[in-house]
C-alpha positions as a printed Julia matrix, in Angstrom:
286×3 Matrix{Float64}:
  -0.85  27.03  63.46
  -4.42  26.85  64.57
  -6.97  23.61  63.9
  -4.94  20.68  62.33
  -5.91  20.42  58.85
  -4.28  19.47  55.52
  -5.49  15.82  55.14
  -7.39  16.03  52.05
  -3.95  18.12  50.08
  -2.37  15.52  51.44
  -4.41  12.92  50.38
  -5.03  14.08  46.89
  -1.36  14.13  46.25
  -0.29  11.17  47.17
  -3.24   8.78  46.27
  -1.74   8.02  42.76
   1.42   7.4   44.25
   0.44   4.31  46.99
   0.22   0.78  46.87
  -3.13  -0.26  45.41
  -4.77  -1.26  48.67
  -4.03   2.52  49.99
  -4.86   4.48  47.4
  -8.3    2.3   47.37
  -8.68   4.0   51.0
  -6.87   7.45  49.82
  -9.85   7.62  47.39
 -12.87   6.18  49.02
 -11.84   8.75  51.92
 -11.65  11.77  48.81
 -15.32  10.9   47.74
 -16.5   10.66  51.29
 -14.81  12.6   53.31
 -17.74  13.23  55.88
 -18.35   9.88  56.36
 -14.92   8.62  57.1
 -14.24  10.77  59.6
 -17.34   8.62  61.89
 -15.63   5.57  60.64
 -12.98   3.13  62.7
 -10.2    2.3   61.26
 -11.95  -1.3   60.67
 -15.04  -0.03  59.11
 -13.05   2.07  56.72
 -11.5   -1.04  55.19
 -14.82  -2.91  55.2
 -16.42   0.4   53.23
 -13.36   0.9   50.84
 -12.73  -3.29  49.94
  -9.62  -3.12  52.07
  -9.12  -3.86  55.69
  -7.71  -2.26  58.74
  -4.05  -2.82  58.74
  -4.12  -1.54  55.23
  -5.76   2.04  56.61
  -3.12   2.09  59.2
  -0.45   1.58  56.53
  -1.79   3.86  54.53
  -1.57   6.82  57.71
   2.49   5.72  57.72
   2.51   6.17  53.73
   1.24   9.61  54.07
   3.45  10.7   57.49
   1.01  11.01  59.73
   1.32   9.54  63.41
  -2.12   7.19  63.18
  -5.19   6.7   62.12
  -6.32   9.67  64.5
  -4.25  12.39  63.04
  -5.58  11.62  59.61
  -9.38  12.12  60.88
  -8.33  14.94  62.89
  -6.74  16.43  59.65
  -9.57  15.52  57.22
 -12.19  16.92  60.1
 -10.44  20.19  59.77
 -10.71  20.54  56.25
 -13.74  19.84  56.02
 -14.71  23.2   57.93
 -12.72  25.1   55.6
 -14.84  27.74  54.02
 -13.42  28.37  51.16
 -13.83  25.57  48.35
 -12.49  27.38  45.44
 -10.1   25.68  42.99
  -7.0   27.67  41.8
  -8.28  29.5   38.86
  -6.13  30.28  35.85
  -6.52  33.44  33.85
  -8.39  33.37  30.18
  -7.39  35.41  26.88
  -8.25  38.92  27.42
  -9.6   38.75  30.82
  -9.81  42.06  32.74
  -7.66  43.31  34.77
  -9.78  43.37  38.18
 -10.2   39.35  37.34
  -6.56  39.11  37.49
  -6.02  40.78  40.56
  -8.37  38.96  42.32
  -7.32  35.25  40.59
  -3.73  35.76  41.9
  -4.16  37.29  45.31
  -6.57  34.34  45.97
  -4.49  32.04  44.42
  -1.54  32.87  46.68
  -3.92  33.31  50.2
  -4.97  29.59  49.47
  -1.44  28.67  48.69
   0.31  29.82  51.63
  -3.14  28.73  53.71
  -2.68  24.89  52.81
   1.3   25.27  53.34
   0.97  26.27  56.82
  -1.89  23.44  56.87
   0.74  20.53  56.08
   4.04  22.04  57.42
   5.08  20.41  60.45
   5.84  22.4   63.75
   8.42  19.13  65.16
  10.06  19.77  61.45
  10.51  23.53  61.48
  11.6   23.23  65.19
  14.38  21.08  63.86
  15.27  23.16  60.82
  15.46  26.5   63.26
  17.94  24.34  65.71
  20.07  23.49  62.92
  20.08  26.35  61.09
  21.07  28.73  64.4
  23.63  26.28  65.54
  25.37  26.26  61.56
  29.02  27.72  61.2
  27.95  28.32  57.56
  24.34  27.48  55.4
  24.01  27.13  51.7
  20.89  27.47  49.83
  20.25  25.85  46.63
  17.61  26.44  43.89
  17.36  26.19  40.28
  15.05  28.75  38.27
  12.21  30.25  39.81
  13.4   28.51  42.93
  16.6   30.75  42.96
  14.51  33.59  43.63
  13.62  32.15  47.08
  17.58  31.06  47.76
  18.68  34.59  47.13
  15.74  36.1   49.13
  16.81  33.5   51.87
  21.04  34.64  51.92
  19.75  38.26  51.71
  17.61  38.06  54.77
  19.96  35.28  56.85
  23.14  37.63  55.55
  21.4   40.77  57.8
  21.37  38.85  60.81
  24.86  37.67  60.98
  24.92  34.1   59.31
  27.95  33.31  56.43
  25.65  32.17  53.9
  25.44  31.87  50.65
  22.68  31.09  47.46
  23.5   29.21  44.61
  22.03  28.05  41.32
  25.56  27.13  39.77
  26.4   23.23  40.3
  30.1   23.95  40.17
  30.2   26.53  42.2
  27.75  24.91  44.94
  30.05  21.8   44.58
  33.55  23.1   45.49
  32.01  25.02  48.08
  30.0   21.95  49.65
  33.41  19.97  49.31
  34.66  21.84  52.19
  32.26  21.72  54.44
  31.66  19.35  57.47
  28.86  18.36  60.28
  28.75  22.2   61.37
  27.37  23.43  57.86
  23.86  23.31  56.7
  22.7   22.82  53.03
  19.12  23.74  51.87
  17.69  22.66  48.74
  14.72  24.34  47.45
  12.76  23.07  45.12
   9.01  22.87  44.24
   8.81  19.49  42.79
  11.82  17.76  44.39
  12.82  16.16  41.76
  15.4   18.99  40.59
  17.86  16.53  39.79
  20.78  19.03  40.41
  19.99  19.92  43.66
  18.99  16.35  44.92
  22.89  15.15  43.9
  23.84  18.31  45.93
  22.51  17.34  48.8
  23.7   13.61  48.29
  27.06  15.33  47.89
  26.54  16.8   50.93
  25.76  13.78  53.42
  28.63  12.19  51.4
  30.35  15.36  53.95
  28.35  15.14  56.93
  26.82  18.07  56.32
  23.01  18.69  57.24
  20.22  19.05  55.02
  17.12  20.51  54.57
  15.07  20.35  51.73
  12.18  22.78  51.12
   9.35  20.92  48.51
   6.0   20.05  47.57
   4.7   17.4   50.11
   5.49  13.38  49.11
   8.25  11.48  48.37
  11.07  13.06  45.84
  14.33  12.84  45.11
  15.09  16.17  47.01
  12.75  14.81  50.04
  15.21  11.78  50.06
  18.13  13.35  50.71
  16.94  15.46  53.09
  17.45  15.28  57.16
  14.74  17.77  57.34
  11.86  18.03  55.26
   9.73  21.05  55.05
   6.97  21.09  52.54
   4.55  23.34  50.81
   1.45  22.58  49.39
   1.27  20.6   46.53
  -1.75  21.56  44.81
  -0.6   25.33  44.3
  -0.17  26.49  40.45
  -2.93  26.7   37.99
  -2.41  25.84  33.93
  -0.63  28.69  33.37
   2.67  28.53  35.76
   3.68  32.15  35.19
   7.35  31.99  37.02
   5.41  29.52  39.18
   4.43  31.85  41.45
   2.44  30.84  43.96
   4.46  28.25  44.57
   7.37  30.67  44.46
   5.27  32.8   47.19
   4.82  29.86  49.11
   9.14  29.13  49.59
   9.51  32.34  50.82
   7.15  32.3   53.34
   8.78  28.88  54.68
  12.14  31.11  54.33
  10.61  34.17  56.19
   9.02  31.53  58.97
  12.52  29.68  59.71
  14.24  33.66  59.88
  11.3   34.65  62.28
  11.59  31.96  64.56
  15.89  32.1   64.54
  15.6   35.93  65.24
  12.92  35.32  68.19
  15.14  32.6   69.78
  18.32  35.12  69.09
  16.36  38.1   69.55
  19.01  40.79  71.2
  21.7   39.4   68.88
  19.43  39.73  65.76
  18.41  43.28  66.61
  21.85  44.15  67.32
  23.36  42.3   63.87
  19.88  44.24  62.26
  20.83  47.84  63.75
  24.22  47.35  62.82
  23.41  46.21  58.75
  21.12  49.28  58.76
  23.77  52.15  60.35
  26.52  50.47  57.52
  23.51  51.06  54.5
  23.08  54.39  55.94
  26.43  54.95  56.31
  26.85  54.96  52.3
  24.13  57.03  51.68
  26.17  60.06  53.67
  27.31  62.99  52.31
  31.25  63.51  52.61
């Protein structure tokens, strides 16, 4: 994943959310972000009216392991090139400016995902998920787009899965599953309030859960063993289908798949082969 980075997404989403004496420090490191990366973890509490057990609270609030990681992360995005904003598109605007809005939009998106996601996370999903008799995925609206994408692609190399965006129907199936199952909920905000009581349900079995979301606390985030999370800071105004946030999901979906079918590599090909000879099998003549 390269130079650790993602401090400042981090930061910026969660500084509204934090005790007061935090989100002093969550701020004064947002205006001065060169500066507090020279600065103990005493002096930053002397600079931003706080003091140094509140910085190191603050590094707990936001997950990281200490007061280093959060330099190291805020260091690294501070040699980030690009500086852009997400832009939104305007009445009438040509079609070149479009293009260009949205591919950048989606590069910056799926840059600042692989930024925050955790490698000790995703190395926990990809155990899970390969050891699972069976894995559900959840989503509701555009987030159902990335649970079908993911029971398509897990389907092809020889998983029982299945994607859901029906309550009821995710509900009786959950009811008869047990500590061998996995249940994903995806969900951009995490505070999809049917799939959080999904995956509440599903504890309630012993089932395992992993919830794919915008980084911070959420209702989905809570109920989740596992918590993979995409950057926060990803749609402009106009949420068209939400879809660089959508783009985002499936490239978490397409990272778990790529790391199960390395670790399972002659079995995937083989399951792989095997899907394509049975598609090509029913486009034969008689």
């Amino acid at each position: 994943m390269g130079e650790i980075k993602g401090g400042i997404i981090i930061l910026s989403e969660m500084a509204g959310k934090l005790p007061k004496s935090e989100s002093k420090i969550a701020q004064y490191i947002l205006s001065h972000p060169e500066e507090a990366v020279q600065l103990t973890a005493a002096k930053l509490g002397e600079k931003s009216g706080t003091s140094s057990a509140a910085v190191i609270r603050l590094c707990k609030s936001v997950g990281f392991s200490g007061f280093q990681e959060l330099k190291i992360r805020v260091a690294g995005d501070l040699k980030e090139d690009n500086k852009e904003s997400y832009r939104d598109i305007n009445p009438k605007e040509e079609v070149k400016n479009i293009v260009s809005k949205v591919t950048q939009n989606t590069i910056r998106m799926l840059r600042e995902t692989v930024d925050i996601l955790s490698v000790k996370e995703i190395n926990q999903a990809v155990e899970v998920l390969s050891k699972a008799k069976s894995i559900i995925f959840l989503g509701f609206g555009g987030s159902y787009i990335a649970a079908k994408d993911a029971e398509q692609k897990f389907m092809r190399i020889g998983k029982e899965v299945h994607a859901f965006s029906d309550t009821h129907m995710a509900a009786t199936l959950i009811a008869n599953k047990g500590v061998n199952d996995v249940v994903v909920g995806i969900s951009f905000s995490g505070n999809t309030p049917e799939v959080a009581r999904l995956l509440e349900l599903a504890h309630s079995k012993g089932v395992q859960t992993i919830g794919i979301t915008k980084y911070g606390r959420s209702l989905v985030s809570e109920q989740a063993d596992i918590q993979l999370f995409i950057s926060p800071t990803g749609e402009a105004t106009l949420r068209s289908g939400a879809t660089s946030s959508r783009m985002a999901q499936l490239h978490v979906i397409d990272i778990l798949l790529m790391c199960i079918a390395s670790r399972e590599y002659e079995n995937t090909m083989k399951q792989i082969d095997e899907t394509r000879d049975s598609i090509s099998f029913l486009r034969k003549d008689k």
